[in-house]
mmCIF entry with sequence, helices, sheets and N, C-alpha, C, O atoms, coordinates in Angstrom:
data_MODEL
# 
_entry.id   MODEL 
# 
_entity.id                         1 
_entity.type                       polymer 
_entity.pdbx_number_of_molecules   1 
# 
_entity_poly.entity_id                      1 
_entity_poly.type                           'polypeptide(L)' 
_entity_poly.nstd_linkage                   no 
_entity_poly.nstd_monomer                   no 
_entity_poly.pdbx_seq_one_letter_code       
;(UNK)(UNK)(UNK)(UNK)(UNK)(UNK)(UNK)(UNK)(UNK)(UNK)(UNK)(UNK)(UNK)(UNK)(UNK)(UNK)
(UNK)(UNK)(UNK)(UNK)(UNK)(UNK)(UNK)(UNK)(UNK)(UNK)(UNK)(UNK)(UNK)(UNK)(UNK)(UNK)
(UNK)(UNK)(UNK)(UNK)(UNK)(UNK)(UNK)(UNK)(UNK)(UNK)(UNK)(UNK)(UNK)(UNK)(UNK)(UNK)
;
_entity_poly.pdbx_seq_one_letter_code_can   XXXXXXXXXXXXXXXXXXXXXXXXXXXXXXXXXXXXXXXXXXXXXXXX 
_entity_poly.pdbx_strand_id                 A 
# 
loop_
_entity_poly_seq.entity_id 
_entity_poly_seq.num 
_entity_poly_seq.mon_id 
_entity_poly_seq.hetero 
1 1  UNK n 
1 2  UNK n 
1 3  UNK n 
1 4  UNK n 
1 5  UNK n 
1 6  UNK n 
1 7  UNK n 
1 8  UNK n 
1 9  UNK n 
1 10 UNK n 
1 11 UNK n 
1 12 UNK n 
1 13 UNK n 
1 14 UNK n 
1 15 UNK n 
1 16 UNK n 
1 17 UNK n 
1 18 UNK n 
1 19 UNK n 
1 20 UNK n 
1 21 UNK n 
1 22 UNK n 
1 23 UNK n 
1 24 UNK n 
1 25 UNK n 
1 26 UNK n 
1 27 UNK n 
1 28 UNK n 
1 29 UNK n 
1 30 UNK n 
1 31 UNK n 
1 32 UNK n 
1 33 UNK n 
1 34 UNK n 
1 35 UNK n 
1 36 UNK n 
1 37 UNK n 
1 38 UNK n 
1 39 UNK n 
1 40 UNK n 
1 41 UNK n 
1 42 UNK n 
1 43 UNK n 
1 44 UNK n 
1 45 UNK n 
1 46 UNK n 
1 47 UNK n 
1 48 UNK n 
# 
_struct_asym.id          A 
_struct_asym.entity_id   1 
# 
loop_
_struct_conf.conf_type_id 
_struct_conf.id 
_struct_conf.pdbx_PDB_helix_id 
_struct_conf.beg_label_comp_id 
_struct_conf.beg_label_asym_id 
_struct_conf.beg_label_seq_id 
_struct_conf.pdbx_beg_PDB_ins_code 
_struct_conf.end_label_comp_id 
_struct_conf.end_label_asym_id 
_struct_conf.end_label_seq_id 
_struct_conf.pdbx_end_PDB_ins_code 
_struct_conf.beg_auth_comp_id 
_struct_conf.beg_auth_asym_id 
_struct_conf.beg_auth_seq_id 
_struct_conf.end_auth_comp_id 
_struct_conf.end_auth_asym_id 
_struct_conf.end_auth_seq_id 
_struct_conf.pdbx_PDB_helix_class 
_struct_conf.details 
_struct_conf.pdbx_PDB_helix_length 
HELX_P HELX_P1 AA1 UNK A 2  ? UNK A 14 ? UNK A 2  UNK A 14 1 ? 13 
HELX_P HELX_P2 AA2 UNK A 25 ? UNK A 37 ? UNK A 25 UNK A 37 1 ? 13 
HELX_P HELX_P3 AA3 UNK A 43 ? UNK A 47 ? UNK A 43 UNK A 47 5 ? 5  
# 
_struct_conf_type.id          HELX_P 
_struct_conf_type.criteria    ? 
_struct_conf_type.reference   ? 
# 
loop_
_atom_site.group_PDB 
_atom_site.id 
_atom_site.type_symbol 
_atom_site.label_atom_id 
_atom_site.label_alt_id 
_atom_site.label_comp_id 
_atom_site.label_asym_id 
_atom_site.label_entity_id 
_atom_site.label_seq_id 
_atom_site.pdbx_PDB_ins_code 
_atom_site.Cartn_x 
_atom_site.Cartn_y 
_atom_site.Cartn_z 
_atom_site.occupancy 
_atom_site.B_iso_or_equiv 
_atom_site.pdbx_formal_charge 
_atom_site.auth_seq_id 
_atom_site.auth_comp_id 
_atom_site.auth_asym_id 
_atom_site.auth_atom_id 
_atom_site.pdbx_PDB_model_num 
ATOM 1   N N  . UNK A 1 1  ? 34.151 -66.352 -56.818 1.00 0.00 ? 1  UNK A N  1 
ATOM 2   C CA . UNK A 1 1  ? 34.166 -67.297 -57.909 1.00 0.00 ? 1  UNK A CA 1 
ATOM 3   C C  . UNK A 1 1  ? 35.556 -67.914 -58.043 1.00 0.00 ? 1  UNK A C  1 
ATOM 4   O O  . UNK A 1 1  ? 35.545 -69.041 -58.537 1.00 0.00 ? 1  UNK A O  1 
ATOM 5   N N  . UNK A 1 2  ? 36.960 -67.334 -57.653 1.00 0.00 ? 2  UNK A N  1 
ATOM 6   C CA . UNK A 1 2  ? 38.157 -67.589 -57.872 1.00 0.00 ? 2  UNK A CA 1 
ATOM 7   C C  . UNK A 1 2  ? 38.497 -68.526 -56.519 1.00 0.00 ? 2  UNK A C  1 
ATOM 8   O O  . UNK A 1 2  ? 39.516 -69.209 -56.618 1.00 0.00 ? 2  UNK A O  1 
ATOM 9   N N  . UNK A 1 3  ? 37.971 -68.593 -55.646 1.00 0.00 ? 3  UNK A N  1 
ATOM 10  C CA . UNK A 1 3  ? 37.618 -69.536 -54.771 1.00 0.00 ? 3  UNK A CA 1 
ATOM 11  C C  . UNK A 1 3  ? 37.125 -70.796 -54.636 1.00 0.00 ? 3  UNK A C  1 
ATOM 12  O O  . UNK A 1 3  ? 37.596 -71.734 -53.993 1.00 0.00 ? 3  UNK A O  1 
ATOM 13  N N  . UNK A 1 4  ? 35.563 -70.707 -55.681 1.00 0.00 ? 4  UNK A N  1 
ATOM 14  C CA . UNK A 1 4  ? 35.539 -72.147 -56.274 1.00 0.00 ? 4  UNK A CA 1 
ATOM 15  C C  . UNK A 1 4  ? 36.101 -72.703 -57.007 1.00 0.00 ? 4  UNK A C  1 
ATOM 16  O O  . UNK A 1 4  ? 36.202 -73.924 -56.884 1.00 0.00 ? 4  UNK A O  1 
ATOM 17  N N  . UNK A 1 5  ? 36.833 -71.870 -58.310 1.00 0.00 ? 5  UNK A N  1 
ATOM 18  C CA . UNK A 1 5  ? 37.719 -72.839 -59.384 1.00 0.00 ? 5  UNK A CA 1 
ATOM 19  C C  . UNK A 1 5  ? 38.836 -73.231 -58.457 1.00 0.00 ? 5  UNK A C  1 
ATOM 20  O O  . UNK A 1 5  ? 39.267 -74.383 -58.518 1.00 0.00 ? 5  UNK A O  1 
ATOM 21  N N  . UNK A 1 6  ? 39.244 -72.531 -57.767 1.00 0.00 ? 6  UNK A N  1 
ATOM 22  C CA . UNK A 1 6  ? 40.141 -73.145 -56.698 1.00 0.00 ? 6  UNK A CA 1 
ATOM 23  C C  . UNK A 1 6  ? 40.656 -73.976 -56.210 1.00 0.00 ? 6  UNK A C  1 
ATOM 24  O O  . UNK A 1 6  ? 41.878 -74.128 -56.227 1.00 0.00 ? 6  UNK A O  1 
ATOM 25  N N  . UNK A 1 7  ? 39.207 -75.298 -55.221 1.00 0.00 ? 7  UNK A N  1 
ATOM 26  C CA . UNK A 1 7  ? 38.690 -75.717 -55.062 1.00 0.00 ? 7  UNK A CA 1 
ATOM 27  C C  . UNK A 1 7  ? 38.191 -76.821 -55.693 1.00 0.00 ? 7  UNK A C  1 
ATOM 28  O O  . UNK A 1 7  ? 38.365 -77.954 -55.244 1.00 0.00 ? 7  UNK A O  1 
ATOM 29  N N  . UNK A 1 8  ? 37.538 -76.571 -56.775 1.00 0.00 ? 8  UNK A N  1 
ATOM 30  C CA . UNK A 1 8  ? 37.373 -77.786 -58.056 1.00 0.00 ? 8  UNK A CA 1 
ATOM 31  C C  . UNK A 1 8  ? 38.842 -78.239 -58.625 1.00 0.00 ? 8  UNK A C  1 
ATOM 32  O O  . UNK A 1 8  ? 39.019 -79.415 -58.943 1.00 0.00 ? 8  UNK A O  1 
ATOM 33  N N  . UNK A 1 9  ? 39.824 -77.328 -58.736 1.00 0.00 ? 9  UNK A N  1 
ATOM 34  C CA . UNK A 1 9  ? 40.967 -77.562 -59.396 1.00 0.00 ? 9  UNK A CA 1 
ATOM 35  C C  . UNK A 1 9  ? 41.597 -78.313 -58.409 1.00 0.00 ? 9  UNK A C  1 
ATOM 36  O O  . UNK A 1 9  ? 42.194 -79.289 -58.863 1.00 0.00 ? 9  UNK A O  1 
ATOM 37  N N  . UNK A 1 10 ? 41.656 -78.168 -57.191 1.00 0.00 ? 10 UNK A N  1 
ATOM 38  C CA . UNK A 1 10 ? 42.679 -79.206 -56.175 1.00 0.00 ? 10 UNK A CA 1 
ATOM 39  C C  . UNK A 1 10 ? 41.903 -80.504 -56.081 1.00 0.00 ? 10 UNK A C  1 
ATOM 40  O O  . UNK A 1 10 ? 42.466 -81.570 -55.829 1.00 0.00 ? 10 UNK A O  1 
ATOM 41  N N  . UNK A 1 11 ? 40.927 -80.420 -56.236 1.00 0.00 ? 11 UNK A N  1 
ATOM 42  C CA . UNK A 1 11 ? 39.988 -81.716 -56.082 1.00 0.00 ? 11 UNK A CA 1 
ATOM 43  C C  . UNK A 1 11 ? 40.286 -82.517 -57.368 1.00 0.00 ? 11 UNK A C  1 
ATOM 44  O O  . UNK A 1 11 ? 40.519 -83.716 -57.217 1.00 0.00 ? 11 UNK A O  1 
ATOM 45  N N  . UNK A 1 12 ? 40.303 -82.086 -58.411 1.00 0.00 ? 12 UNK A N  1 
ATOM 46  C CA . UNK A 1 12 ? 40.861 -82.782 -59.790 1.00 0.00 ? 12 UNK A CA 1 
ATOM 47  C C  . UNK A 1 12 ? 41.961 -83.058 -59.495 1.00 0.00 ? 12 UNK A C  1 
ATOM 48  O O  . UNK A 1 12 ? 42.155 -84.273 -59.469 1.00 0.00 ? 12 UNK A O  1 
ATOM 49  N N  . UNK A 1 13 ? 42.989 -82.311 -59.196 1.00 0.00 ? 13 UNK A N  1 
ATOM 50  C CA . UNK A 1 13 ? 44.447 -82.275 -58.641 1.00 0.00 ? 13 UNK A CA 1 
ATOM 51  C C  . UNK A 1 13 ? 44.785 -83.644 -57.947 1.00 0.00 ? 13 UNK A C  1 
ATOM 52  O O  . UNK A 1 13 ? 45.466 -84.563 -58.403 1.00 0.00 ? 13 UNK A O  1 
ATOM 53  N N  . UNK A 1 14 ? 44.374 -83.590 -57.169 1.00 0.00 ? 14 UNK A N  1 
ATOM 54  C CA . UNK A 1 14 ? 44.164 -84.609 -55.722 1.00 0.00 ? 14 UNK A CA 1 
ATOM 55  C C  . UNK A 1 14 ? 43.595 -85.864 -55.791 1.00 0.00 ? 14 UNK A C  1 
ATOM 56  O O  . UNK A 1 14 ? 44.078 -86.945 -55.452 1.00 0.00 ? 14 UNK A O  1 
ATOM 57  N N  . UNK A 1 15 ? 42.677 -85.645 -56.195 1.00 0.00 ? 15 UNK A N  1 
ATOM 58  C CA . UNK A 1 15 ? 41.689 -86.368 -56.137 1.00 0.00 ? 15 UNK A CA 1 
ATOM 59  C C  . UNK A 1 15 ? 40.800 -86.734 -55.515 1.00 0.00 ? 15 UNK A C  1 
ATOM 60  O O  . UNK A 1 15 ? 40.176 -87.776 -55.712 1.00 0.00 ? 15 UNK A O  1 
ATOM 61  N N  . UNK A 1 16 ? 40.543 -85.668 -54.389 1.00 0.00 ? 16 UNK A N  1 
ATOM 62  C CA . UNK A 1 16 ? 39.584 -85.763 -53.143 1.00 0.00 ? 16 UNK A CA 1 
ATOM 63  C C  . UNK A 1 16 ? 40.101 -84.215 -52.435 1.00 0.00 ? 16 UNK A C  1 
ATOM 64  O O  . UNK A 1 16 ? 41.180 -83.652 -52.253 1.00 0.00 ? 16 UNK A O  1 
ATOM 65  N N  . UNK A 1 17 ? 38.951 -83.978 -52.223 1.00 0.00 ? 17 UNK A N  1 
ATOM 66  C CA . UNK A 1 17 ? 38.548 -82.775 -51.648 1.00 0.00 ? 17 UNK A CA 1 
ATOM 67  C C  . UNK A 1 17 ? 39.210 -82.214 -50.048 1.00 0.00 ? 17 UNK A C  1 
ATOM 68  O O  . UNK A 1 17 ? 38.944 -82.970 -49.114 1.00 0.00 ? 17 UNK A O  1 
ATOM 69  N N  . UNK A 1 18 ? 40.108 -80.846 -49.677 1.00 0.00 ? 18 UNK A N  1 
ATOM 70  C CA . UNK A 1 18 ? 40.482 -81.125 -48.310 1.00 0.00 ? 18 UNK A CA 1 
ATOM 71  C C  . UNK A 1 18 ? 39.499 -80.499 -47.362 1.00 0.00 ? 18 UNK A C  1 
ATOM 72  O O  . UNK A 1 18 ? 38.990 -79.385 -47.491 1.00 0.00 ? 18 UNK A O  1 
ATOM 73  N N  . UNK A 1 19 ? 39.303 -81.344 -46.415 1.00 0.00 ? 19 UNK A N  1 
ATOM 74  C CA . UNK A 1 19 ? 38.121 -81.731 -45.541 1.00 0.00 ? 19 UNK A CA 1 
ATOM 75  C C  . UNK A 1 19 ? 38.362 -81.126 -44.309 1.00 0.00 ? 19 UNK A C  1 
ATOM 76  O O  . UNK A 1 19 ? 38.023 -81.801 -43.337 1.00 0.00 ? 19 UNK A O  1 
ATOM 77  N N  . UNK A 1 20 ? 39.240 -79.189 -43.918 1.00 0.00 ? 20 UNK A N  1 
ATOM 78  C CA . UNK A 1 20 ? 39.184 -79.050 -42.655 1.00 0.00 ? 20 UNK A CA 1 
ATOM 79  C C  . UNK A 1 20 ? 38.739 -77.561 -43.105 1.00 0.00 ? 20 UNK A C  1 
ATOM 80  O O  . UNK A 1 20 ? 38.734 -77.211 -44.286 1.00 0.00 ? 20 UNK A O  1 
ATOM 81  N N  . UNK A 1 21 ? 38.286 -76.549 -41.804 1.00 0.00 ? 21 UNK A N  1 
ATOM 82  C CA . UNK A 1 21 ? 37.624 -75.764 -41.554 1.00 0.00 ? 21 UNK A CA 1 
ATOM 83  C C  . UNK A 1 21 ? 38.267 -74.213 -42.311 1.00 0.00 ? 21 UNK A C  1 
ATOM 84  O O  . UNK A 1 21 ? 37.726 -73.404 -43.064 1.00 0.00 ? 21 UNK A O  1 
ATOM 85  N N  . UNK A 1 22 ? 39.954 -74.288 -41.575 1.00 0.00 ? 22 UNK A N  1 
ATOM 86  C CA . UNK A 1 22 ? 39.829 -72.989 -42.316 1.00 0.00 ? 22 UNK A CA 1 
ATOM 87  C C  . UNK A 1 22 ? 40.989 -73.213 -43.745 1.00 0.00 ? 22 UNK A C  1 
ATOM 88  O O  . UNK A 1 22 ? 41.441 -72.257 -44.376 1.00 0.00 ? 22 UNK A O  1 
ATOM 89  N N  . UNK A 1 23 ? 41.271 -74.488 -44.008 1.00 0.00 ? 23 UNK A N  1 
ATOM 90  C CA . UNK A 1 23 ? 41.567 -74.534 -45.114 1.00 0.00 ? 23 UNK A CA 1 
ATOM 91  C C  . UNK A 1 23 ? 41.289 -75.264 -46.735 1.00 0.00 ? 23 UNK A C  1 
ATOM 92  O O  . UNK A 1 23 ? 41.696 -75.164 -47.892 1.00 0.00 ? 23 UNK A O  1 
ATOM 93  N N  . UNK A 1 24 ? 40.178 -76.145 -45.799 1.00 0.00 ? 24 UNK A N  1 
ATOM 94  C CA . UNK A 1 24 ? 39.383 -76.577 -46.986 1.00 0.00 ? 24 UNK A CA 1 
ATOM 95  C C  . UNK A 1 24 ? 38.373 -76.391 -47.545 1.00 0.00 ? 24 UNK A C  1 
ATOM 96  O O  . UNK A 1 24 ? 38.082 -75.206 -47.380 1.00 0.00 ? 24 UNK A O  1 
ATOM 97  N N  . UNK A 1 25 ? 37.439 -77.026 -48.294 1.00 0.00 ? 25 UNK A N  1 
ATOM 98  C CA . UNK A 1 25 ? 36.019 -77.200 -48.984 1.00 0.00 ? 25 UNK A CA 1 
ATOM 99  C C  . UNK A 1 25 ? 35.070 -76.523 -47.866 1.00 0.00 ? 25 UNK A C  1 
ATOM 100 O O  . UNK A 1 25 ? 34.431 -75.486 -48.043 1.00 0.00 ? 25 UNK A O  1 
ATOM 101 N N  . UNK A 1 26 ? 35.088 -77.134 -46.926 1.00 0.00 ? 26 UNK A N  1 
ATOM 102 C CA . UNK A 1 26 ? 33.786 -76.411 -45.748 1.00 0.00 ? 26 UNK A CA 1 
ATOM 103 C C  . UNK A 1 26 ? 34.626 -74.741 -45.825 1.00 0.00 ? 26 UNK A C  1 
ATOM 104 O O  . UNK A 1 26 ? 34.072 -73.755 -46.312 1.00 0.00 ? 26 UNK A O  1 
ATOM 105 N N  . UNK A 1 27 ? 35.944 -74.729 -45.273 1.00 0.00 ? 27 UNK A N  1 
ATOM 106 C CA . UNK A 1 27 ? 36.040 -73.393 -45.201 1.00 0.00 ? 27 UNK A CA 1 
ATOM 107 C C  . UNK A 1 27 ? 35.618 -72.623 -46.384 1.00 0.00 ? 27 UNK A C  1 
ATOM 108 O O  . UNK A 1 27 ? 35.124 -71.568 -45.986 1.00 0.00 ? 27 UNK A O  1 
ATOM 109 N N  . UNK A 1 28 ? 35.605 -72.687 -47.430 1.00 0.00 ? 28 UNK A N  1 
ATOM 110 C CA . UNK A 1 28 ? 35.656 -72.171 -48.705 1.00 0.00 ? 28 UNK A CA 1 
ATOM 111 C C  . UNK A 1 28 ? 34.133 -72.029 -48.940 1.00 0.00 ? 28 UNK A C  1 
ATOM 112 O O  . UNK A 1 28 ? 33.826 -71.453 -49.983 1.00 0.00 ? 28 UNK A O  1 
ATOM 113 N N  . UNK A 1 29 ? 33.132 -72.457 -48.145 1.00 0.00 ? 29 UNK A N  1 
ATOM 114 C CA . UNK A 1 29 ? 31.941 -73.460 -48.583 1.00 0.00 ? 29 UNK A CA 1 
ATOM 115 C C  . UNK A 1 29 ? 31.049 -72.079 -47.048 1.00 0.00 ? 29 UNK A C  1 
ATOM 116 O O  . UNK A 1 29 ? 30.121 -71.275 -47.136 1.00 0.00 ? 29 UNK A O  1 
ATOM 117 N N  . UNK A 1 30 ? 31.809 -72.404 -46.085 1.00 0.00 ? 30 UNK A N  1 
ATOM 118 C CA . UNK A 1 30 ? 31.413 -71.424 -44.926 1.00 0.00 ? 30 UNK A CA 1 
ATOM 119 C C  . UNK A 1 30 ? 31.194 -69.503 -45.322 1.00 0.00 ? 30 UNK A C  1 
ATOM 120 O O  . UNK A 1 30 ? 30.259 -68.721 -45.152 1.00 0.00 ? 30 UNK A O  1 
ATOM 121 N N  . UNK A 1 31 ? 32.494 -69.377 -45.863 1.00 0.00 ? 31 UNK A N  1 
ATOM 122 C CA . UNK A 1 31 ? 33.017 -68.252 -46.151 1.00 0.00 ? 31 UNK A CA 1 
ATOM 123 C C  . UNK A 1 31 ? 31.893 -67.645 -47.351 1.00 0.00 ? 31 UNK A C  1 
ATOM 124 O O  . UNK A 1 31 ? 31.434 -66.522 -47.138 1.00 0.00 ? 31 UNK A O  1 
ATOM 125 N N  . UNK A 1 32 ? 31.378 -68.520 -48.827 1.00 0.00 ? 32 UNK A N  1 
ATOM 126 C CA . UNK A 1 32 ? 30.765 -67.952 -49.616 1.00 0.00 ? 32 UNK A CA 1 
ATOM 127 C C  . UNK A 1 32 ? 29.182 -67.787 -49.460 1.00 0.00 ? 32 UNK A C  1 
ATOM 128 O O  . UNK A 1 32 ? 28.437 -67.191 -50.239 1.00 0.00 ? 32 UNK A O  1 
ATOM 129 N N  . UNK A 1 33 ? 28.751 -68.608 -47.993 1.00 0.00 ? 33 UNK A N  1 
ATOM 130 C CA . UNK A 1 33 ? 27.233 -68.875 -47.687 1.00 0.00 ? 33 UNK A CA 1 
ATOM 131 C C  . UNK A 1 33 ? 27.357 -67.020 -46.654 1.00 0.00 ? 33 UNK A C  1 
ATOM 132 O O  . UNK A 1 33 ? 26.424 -66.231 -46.506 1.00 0.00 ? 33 UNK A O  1 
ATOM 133 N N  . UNK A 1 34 ? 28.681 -66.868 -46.180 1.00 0.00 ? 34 UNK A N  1 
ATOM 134 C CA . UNK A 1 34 ? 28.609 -65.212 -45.851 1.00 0.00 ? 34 UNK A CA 1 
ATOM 135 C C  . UNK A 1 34 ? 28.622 -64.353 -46.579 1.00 0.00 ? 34 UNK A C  1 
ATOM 136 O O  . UNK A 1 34 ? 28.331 -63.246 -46.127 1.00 0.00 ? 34 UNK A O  1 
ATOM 137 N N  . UNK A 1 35 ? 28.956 -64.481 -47.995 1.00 0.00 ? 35 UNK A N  1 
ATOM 138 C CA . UNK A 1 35 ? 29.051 -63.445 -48.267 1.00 0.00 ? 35 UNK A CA 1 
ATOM 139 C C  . UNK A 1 35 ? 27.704 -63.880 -49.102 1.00 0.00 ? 35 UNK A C  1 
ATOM 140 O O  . UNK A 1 35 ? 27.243 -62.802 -49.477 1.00 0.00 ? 35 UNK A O  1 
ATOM 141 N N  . UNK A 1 36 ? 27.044 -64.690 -49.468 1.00 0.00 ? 36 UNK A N  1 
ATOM 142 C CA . UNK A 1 36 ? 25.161 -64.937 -50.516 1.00 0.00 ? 36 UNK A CA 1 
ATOM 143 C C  . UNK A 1 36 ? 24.269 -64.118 -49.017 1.00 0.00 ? 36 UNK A C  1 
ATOM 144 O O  . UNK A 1 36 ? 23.284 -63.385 -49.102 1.00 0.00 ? 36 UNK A O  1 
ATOM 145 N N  . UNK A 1 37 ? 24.896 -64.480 -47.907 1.00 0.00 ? 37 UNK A N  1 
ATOM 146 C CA . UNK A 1 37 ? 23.890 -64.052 -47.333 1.00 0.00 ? 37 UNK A CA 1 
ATOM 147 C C  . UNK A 1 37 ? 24.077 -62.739 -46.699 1.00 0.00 ? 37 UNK A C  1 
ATOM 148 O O  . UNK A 1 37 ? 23.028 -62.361 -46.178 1.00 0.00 ? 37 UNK A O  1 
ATOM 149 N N  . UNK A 1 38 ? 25.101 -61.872 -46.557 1.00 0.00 ? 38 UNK A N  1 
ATOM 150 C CA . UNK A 1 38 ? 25.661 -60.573 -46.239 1.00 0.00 ? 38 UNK A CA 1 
ATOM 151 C C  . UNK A 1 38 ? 25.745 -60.144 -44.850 1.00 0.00 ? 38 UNK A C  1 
ATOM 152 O O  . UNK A 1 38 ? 25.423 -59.072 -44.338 1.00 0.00 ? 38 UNK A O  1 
ATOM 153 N N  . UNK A 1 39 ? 26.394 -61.523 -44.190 1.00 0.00 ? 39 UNK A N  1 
ATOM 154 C CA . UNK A 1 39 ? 26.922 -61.028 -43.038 1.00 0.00 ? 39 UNK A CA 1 
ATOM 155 C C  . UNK A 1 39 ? 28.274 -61.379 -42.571 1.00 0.00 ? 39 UNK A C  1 
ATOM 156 O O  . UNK A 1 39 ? 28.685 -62.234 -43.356 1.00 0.00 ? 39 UNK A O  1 
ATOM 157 N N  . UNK A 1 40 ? 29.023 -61.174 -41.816 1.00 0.00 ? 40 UNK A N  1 
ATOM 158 C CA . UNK A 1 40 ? 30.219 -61.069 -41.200 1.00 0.00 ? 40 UNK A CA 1 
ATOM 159 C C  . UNK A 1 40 ? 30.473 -62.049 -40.545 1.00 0.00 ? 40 UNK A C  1 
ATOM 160 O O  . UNK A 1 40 ? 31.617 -62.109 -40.095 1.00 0.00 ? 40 UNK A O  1 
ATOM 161 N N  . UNK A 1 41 ? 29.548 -63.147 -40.250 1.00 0.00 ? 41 UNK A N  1 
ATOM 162 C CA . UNK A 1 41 ? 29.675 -63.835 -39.352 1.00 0.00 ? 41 UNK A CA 1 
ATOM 163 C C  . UNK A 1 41 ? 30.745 -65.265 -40.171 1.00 0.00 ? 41 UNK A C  1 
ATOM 164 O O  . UNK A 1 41 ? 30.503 -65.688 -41.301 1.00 0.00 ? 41 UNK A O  1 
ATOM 165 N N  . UNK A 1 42 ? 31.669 -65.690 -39.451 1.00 0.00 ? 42 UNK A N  1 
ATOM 166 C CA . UNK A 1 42 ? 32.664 -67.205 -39.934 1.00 0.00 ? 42 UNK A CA 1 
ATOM 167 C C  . UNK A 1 42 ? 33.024 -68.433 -39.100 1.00 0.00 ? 42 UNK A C  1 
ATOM 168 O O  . UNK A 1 42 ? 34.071 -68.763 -38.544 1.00 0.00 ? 42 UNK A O  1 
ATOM 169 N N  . UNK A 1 43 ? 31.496 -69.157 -39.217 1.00 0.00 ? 43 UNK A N  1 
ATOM 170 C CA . UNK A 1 43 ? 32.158 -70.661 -38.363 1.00 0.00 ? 43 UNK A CA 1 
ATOM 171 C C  . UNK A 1 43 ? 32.612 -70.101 -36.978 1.00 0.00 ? 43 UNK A C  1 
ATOM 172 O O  . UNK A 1 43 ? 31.926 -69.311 -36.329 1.00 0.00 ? 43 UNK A O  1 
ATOM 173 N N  . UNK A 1 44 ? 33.281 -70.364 -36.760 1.00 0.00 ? 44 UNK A N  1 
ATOM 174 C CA . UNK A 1 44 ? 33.588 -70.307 -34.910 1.00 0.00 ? 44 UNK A CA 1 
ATOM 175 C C  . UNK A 1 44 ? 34.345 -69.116 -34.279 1.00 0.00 ? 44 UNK A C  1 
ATOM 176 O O  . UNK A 1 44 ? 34.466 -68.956 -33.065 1.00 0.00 ? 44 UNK A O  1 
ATOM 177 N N  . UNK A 1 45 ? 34.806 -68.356 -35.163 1.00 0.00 ? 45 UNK A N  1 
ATOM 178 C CA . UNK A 1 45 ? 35.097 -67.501 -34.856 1.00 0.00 ? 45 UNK A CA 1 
ATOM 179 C C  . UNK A 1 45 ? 34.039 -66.228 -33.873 1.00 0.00 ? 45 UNK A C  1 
ATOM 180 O O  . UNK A 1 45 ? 34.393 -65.755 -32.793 1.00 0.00 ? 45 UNK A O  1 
ATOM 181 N N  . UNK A 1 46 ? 33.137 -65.996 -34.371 1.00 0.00 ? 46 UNK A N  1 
ATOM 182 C CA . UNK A 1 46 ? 32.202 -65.449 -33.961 1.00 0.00 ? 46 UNK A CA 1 
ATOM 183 C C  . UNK A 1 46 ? 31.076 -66.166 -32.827 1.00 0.00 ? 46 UNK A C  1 
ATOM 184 O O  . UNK A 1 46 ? 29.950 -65.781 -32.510 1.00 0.00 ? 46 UNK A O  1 
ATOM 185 N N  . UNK A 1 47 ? 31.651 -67.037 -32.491 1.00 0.00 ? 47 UNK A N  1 
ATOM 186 C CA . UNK A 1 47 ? 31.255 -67.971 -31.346 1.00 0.00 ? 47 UNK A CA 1 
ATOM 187 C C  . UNK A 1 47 ? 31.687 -67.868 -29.987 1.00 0.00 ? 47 UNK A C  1 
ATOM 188 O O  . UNK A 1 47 ? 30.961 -67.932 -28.995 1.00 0.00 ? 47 UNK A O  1 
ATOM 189 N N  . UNK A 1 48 ? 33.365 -67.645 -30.030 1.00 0.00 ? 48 UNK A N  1 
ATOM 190 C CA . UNK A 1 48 ? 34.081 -67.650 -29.461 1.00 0.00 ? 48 UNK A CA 1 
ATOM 191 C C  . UNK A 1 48 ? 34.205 -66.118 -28.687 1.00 0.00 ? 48 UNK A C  1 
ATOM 192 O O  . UNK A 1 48 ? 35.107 -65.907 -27.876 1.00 0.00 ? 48 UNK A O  1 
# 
């Protein structure tokens, strides 16, 4: 949850959302669809 206010707060901040993998919105966005769904797995890492 301290992840999304996070997130919403830099986007107010800013005024636009940052748009890369392991430090923006998708990353943040990647990371919490692992832990709703309870696995280990992160974007490309586990690809590789």
């Amino acid at each position: 949850m301290h992840a999304i206010e996070q997130v919403e707060a830099e986007r107010i901040k800013h005024g636009q959302g940052w748009h890369t993998l392991w430090t923006g919105d998708l990353g943040v966005a990647m990371f919490l669809a692992s832990c709703v769904a309870g696995d280990s797995e992160f974007g490309t890492l586990d690809v590789f």
